[in-house]
C-alpha positions in Angstrom: 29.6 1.4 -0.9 27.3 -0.5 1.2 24.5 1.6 -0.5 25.2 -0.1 -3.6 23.6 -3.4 -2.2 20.3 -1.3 -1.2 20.1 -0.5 -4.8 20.7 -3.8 -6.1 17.9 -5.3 -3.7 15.4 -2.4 -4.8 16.0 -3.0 -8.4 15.5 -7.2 -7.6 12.3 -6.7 -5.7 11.3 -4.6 -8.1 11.1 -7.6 -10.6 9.8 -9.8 -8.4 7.0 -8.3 -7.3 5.6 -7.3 -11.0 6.3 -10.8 -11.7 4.2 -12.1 -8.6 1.1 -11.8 -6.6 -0.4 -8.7 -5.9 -3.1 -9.5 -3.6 -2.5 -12.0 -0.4 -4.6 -15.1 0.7 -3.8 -14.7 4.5 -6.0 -14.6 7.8 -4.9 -12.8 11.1 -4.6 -16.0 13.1 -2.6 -17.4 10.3 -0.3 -14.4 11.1 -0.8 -14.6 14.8 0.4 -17.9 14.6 4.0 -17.7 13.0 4.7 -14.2 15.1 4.1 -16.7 18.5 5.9 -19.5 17.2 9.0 -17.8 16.7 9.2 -15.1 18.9 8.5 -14.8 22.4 11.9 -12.5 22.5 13.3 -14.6 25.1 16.1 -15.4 23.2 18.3 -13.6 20.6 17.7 -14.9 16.8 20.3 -14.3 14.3 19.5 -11.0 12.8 20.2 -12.2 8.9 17.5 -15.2 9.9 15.0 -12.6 11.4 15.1 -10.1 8.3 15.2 -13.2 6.0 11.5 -14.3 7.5 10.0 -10.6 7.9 11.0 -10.0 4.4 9.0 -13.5 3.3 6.6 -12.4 5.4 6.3 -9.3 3.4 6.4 -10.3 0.4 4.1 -12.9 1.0 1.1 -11.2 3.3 0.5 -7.6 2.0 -1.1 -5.9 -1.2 1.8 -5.0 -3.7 1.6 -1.4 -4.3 4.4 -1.0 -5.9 3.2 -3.7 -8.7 2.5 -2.3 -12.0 -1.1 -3.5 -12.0 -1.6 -1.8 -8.5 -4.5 0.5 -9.5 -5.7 1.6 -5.5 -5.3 4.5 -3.3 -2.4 6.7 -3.9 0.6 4.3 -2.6 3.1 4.9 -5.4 5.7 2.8 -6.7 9.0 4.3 -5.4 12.3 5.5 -6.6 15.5 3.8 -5.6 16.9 7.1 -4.4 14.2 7.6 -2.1 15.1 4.2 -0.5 18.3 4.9 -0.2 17.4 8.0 1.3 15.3 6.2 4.1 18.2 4.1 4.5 20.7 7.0 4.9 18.4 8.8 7.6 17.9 5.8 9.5 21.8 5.6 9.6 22.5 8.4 10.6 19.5 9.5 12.5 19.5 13.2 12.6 17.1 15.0 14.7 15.6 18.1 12.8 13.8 19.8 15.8 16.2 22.5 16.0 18.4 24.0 13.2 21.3 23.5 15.3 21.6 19.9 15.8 21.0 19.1 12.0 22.2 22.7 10.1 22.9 20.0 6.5 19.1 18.1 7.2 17.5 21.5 7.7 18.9 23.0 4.7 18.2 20.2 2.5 14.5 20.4 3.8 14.0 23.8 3.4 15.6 24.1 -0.2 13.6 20.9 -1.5 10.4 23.3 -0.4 11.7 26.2 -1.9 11.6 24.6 -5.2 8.2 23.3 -4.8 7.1 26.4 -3.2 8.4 28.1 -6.0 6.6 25.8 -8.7 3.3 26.6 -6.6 3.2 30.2 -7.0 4.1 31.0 -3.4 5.9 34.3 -2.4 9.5 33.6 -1.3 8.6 34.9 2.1 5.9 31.8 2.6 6.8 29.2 4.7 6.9 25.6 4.4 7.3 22.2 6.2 7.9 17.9 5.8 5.1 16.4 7.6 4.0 12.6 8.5 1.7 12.9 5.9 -1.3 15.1 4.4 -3.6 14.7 7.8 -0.7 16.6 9.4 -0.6 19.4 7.1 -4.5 19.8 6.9 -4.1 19.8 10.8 -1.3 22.6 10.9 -3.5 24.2 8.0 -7.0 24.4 10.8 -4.3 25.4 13.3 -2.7 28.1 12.0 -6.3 29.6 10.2 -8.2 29.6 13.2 -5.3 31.2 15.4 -5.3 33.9 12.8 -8.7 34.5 12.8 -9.4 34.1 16.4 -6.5 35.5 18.2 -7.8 34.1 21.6 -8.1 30.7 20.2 -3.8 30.2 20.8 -4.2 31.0 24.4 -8.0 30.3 25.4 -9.0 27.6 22.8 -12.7 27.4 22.0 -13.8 28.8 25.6 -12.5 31.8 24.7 -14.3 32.4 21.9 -17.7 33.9 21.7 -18.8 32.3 17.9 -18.8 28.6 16.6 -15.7 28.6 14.0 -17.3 26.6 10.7 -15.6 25.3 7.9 -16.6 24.3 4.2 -15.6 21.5 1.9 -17.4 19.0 -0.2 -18.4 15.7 0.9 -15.8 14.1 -2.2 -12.9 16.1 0.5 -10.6 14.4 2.5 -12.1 12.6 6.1 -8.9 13.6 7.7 -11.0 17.2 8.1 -13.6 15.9 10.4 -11.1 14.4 12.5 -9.1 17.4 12.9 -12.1 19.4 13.6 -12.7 16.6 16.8 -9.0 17.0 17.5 -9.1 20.7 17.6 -11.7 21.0 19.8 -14.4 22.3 17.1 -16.6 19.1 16.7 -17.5 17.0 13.8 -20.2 19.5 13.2 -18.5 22.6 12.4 -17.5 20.8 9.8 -20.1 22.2 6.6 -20.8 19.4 3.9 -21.3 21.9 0.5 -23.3 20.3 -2.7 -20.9 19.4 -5.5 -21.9 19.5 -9.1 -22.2 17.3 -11.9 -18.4 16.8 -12.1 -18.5 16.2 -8.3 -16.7 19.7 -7.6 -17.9 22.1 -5.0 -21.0 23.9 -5.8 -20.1 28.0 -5.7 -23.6 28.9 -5.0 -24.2 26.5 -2.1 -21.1 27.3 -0.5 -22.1 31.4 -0.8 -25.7 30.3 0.9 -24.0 27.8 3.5 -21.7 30.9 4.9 -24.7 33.5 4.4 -27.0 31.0 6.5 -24.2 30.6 9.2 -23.4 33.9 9.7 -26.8 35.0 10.4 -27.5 32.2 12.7 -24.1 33.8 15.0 -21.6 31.3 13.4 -18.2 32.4 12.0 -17.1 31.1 9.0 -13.1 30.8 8.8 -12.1 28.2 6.4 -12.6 27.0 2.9 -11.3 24.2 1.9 -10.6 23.0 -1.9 -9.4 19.8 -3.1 -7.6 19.4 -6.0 -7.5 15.1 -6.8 -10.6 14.2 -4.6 -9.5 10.5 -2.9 -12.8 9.4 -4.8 -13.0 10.3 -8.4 -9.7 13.0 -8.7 -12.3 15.9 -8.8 -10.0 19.6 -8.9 -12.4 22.5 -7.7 -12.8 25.7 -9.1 -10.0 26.8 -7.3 -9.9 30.4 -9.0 -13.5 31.3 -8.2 -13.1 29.9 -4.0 -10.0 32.3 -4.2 -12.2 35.2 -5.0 -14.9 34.2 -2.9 -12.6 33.8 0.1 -11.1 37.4 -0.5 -14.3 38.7 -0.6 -15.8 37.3 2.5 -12.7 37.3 4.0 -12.1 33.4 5.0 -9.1 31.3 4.7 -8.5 29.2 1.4 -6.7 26.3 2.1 -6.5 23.7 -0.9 -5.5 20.0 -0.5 -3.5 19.1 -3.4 -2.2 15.6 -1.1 -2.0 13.7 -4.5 -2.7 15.8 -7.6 -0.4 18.8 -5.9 2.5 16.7 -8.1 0.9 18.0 -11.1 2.0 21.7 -11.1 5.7 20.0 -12.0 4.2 19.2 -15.9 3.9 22.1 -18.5 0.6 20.1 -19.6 -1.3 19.7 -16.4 -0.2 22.4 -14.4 -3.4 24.7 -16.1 -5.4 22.2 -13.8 -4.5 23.9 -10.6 -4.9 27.3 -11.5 -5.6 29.1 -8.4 -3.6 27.3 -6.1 -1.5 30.3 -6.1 -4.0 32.1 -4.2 -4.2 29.9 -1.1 -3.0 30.9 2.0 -2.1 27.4 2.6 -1.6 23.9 0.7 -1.1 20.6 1.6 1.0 17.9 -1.2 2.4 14.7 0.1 5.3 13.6 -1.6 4.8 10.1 -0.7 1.7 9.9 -3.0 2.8 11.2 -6.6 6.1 11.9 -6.1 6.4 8.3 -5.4 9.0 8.5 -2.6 7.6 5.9 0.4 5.9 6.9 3.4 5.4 9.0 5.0 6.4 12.5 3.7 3.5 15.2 3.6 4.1 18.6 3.2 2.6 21.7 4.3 3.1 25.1 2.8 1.9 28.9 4.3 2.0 32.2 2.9 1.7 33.9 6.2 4.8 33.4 7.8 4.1 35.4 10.9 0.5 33.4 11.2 2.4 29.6 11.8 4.7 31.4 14.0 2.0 32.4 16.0 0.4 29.1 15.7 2.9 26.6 16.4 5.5 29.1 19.3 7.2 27.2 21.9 9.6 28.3 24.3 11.7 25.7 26.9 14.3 26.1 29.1 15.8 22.9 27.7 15.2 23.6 23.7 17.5 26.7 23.0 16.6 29.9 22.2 15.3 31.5 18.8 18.0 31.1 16.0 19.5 34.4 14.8 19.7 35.2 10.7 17.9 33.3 8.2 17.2 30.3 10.1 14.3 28.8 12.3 13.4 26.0 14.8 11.3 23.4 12.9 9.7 22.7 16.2 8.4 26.1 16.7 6.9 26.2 13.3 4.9 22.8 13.1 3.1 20.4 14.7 5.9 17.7 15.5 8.7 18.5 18.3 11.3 15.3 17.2 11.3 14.6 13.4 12.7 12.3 11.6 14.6 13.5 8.2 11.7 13.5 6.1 12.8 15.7 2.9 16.1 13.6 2.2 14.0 11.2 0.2 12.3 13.9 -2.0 15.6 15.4 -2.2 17.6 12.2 -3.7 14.8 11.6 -5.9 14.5 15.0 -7.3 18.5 15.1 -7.8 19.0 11.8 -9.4 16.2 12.0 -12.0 15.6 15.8 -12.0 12.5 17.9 -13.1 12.4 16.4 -16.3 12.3 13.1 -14.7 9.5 13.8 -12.4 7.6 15.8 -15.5 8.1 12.4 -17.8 7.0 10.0 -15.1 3.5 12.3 -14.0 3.0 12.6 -17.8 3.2 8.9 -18.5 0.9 7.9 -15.5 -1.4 10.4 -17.1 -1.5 8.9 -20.9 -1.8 5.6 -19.0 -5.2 6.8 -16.5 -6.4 8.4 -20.7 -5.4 4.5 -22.2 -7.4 3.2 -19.2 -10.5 5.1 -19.5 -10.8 4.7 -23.3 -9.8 0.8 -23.0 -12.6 0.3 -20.5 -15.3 2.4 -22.7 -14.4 0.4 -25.7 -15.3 -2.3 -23.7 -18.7 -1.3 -22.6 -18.0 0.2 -19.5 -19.7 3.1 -18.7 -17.2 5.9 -17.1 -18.6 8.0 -14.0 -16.1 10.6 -13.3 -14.5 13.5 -15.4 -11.0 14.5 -14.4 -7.5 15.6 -16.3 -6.3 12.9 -13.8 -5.5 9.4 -13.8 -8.0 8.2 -11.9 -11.3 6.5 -13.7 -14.5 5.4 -11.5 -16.6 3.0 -13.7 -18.9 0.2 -13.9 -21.9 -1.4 -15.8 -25.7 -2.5 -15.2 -26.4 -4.9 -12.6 -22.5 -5.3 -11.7 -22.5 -6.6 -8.3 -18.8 -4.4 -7.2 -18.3 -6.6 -3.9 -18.7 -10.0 -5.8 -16.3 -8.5 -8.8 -13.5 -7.4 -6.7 -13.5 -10.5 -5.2 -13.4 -12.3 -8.0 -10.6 -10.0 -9.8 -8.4 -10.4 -6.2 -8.5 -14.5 -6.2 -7.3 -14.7 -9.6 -4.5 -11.9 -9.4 -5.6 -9.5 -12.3 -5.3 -6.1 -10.4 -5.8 -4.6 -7.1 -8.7 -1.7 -7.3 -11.5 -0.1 -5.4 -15.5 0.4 -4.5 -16.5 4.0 -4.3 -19.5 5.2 -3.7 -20.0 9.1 -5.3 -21.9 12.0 -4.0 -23.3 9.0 -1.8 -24.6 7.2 -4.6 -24.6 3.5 -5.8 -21.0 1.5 -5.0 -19.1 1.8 -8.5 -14.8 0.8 -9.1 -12.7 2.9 -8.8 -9.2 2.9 -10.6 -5.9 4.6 -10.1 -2.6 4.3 -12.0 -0.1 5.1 -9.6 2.9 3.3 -10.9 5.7 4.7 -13.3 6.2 0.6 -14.3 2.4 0.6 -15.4 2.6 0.1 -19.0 -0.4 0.3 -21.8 0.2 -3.2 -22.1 -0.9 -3.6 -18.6 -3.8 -1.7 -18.6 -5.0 -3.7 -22.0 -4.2 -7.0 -20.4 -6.4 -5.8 -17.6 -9.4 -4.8 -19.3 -9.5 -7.8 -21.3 -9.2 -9.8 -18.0 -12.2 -7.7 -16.9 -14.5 -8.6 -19.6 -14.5 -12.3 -19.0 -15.7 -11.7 -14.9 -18.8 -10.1 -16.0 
């Protein structure tokens, strides 16, 4: 089938990217320039000659993240299946806003989140959705907790409540929260920054004073919010102890498991994310390490009757509610027209099944444990302490800015500058690649040593 030359390209690109570049030399006017040059879209090009010059044009101007010495921000390496998958949806374009126009896309959705679901400790009566990505879900997760715990807030918004709704993370969470609390309507600053500790997770005590102190001064506290693989150094909170502290004070848990979510899949990590069964709500994007492309977030609720309240619609020219077992995706999350996000998680999770998925997080693992050791056998000094395959790391006097330069122009790695808890810039690494091999990491290392 015509599929078959989808693979064959996937598998061929594959090859050629880890043989190649992974970081362009390129300059927006240099762009700019061949985009005016060819096309004014005056007249029709041959479409084999237009895909044949974006695809150099790909290959040729953008960071590889798909290359095996990729070590960046969680852009994985993706199946073929999940290619094929994008392929298939684009083909056949179904629109998932309604149950009835797609009844085979919105099944495969919602039994691809049943097994996740499932794996997370979620009653079978939770709810759960594809997003765009994991900004989506945190945004569906603020929605639907501070409709539950302001019922005005659906109809009135802010005006109609008499309290300033805060919420609490840790400055190492994600940045999509400040924007959602802009978006919402609650301002940056109802956002509340709580101290971390040494291992850059949230500080129990701080976040029990931070509430304490708001509530007295006529705030009203409504969300926690845990991370499990901070962006910065992969730090996991104590998600256990915010679970009883939110059923004590009676505040919503959500927990942002974006990337290190994946981990609940393998025997050996799952003990990581202990607590996450507690949450009312979690966010995991599949596109990070369930390596499947963008974008495909996902965005799981235990209180079924809370996102229906959150997220109702009624039209005269949508149709009414679905009878029996069924529901209207766009009266249950934030996007009205949807694209078929799940296929791809679907495909990948039936060609190379749980075992496959368990095999490839535990390999990226052993490889992030290779990299750390590698790099403190070399005299680097470690910064971060996480069951996770990210390492943050540097040495005295390393200038980070000049270093990453120097490592992009001669094509050892991609990586990143991080600054921790606010401190000094230090590099950050992250294996995201199944095709990362020790081999790699030792090359890299080595390659390391003679820039410094």
């Amino acid at each position: 089938m015509a599929f078959d030359e989808v693979r064959s390209l996937a598998v061929k690109l594959e090859s050629d990217i880890a043989n190649g570049p992974i970081v362009p030399t390129v300059t927006p006017h240099e762009i700019r320039r061949h985009l005016a040059a060819r096309y004014d879209f005056t007249n029709p090009i041959d479409l084999d000659e237009v895909v044949a010059d974006v695809e150099t044009m790909l290959r040729t101007w953008q960071v590889h993240v798909t290359h095996p010495r990729y070590f960046g921000l969680f852009n994985p390496s993706v199946t073929v299946a999940s290619i094929v998958a994008d392929a298939l949806v684009a083909m056949y374009n179904p629109q998932l806003a309604t149950w009835r126009t797609s009844p085979a896309a919105n099944e495969i959705e919602r039994h691809t989140l049943a097994w996740l679901q499932d794996k997370f400790g979620l009653p079978p009566t939770a709810i759960a959705s594809f997003t765009s990505g994991g900004a989506e879900a945190n945004l569906s997760a603020v929605i639907v907790a501070l409709t539950r715990a302001f019922p005005d807030y659906g109809q009135q918004g802010l005006r109609g409540l008499p309290v300033s709704p805060t919420i609490y993370l840790t400055g190492e969470a994600h940045h999509s929260f400040r924007k959602i609390a802009h978006m919402t309507g609650l301002g940056r600053a109802a956002v509340r920054t709580v101290a971390t500790d040494h291992r850059l997770t949230m500080d129990l005590g701080d976040l029990a004073r931070r509430v304490a102190a708001d509530r007295r001064d006529g705030c009203a506290p409504f969300m926690v919010v845990g991370t499990a693989g901070t962006t910065g150094a992969g730090a996991i909170d104590p998600l256990p102890e915010l679970a009883r502290f939110c059923r004590s004070e009676d505040l919503w848990f959500h927990v942002d498991a974006a990337w290190g979510g994946a981990a609940i899949v393998s025997p050996r990590l799952k003990r990581h994310l202990a607590g996450i069964e507690a949450a009312h709500s979690i966010t995991c994007d599949a596109h990070k390490w369930f390596s499947v492309p963008m974008g495909a977030g996902m965005f799981f609720c235990r209180h079924r009757e809370a996102v229906d309240e959150a997220f109702r619609a009624e039209t005269s020219y949508m149709p009414g509610k679905t009878a029996g077992p069924t529901h209207d995706p766009y009266t249950t999350s934030v996007q009205w027209s949807r694209r078929f996000i799940g296929l791809k998680l679907f495909l990948a999770l039936a060609e190379h099944g749980e075992s496959g998925y368990v095999e490839m997080i535990e390999h990226q693992t052993r490889m992030g444990d290779v990299l750390r050791g590698a790099l403190q056998r070399a005299g680097w000094r470690v910064v971060n302490a996480t069951p996770l395959p990210l390492v943050c790391f540097t040495r005295d006097g390393l200038d980070t800015a000049r270093f990453l330069a120097a490592l992009y122009q001669r094509q050892i790695a991609w990586m990143s500058e991080v600054r921790l808890a606010g401190g000094e810039p230090v590099l950050r690494a992250c294996v995201t690649s199944y095709r990362t091999t020790e081999s790699d990491v030792e090359w890299v290392v080595r390659e390391m040593g003679k820039l410094v």
